[in-house]
C-alpha positions as CSV (number, residue, x, y, z in Angstrom):
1,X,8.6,7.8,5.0
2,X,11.1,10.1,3.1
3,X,11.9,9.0,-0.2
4,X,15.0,10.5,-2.2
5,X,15.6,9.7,-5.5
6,X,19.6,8.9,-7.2
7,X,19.4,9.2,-11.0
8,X,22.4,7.3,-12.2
9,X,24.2,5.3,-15.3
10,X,24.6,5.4,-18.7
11,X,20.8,4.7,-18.7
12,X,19.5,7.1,-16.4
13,X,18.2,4.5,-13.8
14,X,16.3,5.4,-10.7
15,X,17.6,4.5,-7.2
16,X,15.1,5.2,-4.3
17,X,16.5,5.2,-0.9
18,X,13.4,5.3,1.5
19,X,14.0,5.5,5.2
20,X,11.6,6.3,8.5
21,X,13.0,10.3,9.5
22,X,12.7,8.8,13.1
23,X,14.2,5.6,13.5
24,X,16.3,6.2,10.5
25,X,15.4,2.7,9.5
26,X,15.8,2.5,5.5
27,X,15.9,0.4,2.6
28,X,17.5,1.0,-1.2
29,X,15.9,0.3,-4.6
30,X,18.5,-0.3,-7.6
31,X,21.4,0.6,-6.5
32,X,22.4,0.9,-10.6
33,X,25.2,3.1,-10.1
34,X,27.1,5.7,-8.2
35,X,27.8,3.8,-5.1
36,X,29.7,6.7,-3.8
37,X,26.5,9.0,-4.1
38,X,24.6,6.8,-2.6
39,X,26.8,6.2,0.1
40,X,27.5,9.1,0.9
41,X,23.1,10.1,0.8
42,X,23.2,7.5,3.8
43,X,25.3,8.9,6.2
44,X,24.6,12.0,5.5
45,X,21.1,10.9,6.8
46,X,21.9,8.7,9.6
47,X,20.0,6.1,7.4
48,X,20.3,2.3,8.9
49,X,20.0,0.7,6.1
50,X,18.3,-2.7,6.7
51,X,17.7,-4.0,3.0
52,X,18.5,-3.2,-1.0
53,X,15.9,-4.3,-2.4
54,X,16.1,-4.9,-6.5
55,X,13.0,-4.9,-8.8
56,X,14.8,-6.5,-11.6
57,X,18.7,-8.2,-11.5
58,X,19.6,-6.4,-15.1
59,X,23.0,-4.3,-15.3
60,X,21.7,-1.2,-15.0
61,X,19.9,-1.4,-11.7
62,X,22.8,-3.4,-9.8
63,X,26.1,-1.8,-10.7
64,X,26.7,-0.4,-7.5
65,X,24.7,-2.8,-5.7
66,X,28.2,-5.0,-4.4
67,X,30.1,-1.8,-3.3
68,X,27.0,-0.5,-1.5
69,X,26.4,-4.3,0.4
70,X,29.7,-4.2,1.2
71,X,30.0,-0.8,3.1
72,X,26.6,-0.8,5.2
73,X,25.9,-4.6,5.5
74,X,22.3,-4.4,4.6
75,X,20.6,-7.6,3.6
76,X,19.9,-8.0,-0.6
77,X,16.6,-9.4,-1.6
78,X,15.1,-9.9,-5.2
79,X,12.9,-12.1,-7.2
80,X,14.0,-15.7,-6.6
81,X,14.0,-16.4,-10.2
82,X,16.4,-13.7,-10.5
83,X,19.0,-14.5,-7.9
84,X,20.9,-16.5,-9.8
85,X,21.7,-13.6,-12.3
86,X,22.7,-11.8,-8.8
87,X,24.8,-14.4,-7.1
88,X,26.5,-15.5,-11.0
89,X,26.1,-12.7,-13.0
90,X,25.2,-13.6,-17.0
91,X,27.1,-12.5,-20.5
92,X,23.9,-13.5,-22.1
93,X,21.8,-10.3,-21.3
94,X,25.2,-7.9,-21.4
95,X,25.6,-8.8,-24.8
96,X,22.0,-8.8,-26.0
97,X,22.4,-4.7,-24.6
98,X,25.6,-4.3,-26.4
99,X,27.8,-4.3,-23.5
100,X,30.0,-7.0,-24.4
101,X,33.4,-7.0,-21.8
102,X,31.6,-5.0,-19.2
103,X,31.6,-6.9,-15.8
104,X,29.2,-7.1,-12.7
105,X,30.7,-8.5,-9.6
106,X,28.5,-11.4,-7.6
107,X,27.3,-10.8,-4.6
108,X,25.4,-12.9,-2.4
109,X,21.3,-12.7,-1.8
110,X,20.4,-13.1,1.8
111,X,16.4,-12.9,0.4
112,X,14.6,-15.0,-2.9
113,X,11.0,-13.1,-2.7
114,X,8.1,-14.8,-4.2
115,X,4.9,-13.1,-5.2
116,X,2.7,-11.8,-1.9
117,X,6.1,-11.8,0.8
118,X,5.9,-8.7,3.2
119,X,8.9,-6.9,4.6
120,X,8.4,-4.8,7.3
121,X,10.9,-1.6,7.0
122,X,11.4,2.4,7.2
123,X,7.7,1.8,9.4
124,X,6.1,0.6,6.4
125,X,4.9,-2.6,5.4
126,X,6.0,-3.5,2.0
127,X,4.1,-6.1,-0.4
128,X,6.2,-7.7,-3.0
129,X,4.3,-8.3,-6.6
130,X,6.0,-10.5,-8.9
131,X,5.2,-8.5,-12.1
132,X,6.9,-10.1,-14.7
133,X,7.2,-8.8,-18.1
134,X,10.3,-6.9,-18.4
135,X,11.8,-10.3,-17.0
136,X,10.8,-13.2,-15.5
137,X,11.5,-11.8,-12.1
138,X,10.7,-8.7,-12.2
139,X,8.8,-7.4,-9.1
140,X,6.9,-3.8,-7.9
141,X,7.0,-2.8,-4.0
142,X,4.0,-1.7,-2.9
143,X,3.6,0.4,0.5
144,X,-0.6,1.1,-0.4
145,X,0.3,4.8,-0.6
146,X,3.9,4.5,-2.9
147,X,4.8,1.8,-5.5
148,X,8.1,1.4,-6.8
149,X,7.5,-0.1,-10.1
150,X,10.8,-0.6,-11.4
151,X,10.5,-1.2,-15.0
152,X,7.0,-3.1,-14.9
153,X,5.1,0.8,-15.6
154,X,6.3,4.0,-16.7
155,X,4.5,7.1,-17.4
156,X,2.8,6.2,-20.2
157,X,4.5,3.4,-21.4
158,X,5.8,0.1,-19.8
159,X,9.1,-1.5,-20.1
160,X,10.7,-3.1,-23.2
161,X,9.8,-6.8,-23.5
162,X,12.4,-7.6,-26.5
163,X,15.4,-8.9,-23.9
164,X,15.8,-12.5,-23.2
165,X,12.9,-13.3,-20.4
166,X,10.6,-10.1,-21.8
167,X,7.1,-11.0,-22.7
168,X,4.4,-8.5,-24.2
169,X,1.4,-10.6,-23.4
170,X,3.0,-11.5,-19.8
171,X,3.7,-8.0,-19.3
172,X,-0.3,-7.0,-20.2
173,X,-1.2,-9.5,-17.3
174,X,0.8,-7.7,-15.0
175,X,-0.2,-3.9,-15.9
176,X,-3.6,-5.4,-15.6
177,X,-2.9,-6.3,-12.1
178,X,-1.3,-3.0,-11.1
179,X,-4.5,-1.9,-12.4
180,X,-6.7,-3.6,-10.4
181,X,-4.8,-2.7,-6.9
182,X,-7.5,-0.5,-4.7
183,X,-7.3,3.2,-4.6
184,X,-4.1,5.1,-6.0
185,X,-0.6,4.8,-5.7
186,X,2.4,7.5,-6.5
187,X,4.6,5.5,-8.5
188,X,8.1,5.3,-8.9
189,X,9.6,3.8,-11.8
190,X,12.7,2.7,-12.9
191,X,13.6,5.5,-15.4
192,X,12.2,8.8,-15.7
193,X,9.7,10.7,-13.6
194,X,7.4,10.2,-11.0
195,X,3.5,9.2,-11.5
196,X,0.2,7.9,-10.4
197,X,-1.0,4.8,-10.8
198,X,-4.7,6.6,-11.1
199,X,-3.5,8.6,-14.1
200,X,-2.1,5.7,-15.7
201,X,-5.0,3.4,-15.4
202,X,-6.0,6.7,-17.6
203,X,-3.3,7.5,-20.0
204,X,-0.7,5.0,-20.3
205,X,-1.8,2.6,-23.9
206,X,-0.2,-0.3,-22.4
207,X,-2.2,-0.3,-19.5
208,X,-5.6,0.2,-20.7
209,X,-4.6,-2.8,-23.4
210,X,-3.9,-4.5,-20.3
211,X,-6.9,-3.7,-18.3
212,X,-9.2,-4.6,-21.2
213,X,-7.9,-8.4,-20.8
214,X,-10.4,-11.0,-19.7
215,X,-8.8,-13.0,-16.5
């Protein structure tokens, strides 16, 4: 599976677009911004893009998510607690980030994942975790060689719990069980660069404070 990564936004977000180099078969993670980039990355790889996946429905991981639905016809899929936010976008968390007046057009969500779904895409099986933390919906995509971690974990640090839904302790519980997955993972967050889920069970505070949790 060949991975490319789109930084884009005002907050530097990660997009992934991950497709099989044979069957071109591909999905997108966070589309946030920069549809024409992105767009343009697909065709210029032949990539039959079969889902966008989100890890999370806030503004900065969806704002080219309608234009980029629109134009290839792949299916959207996300948290089913945060489908609504997708399907009837909120003012609540836009102006809790400042962004009072900016808008983010609804689009419709063909899949509400739960916790432990499978989609099978790009010749990979991939394993939804509902991670929440970050929000109540947040999710990481887990291929047993490559998570995409959205902002659950970051290198060294995890992602901020002070927006409405974000929980410190619930956010513990889930580094803990990113933790606890067998063997290593490269991980790809949702901002900023690259890791490994064996260096972080190492390094990253928030994690160890996690892992030292009785469950």
């Amino acid at each position: 599976m060949k991975i490319l990564t789109f930084v884009v936004g005002m907050v530097q977000t990660n997009c992934y677009l991950a497709f099989d180099e044979e069957s071109r078969e591909g999905f997108l993670v966070d589309p946030g911004d920069n549809a024409p980039a992105i767009l343009r990355a697909i065709r210029e790889h032949g990539v039959k893009l079969r889902y966008i996946l989100l890890t999370h429905s806030h503004f900065d991981h969806i704002m080219a998510l309608a234009a980029v639905a629109a134009e290839t016809g792949a299916e959207i899929a996300v948290h089913e607690l945060e489908a609504g936010e997708i399907e009837s976008p909120s003012a609540q968390v836009l102006r809790s980030l400042g962004l009072r007046g900016t808008r983010i057009q609804a689009t419709p969500v063909a899949i509400r994942l739960k916790d432990g779904d499978t989609l099978t895409c790009a010749g990979e099986t991939l394993t939804i975790l509902h991670t929440p933390g970050h929000t109540v919906g947040s999710i990481c995509i887990d291929t047993g060689k490559v998570l995409f971690s959205g902002d659950t974990l970051f290198e060294d640090d995890c992602g901020r719990c002070d927006l409405p839904g974000g929980d410190y302790q619930v956010m513990l519980r889930s580094l803990r069980r990113l933790a606890d997955l067998p063997g290593d993972r490269i991980v790809y967050p949702g901002h900023d660069v690259s890791t490994t889920l064996a260096r972080e069970r190492v390094a990253n505070a928030d994690m160890r404070r996690g892992m030292a949790l009785s469950l």
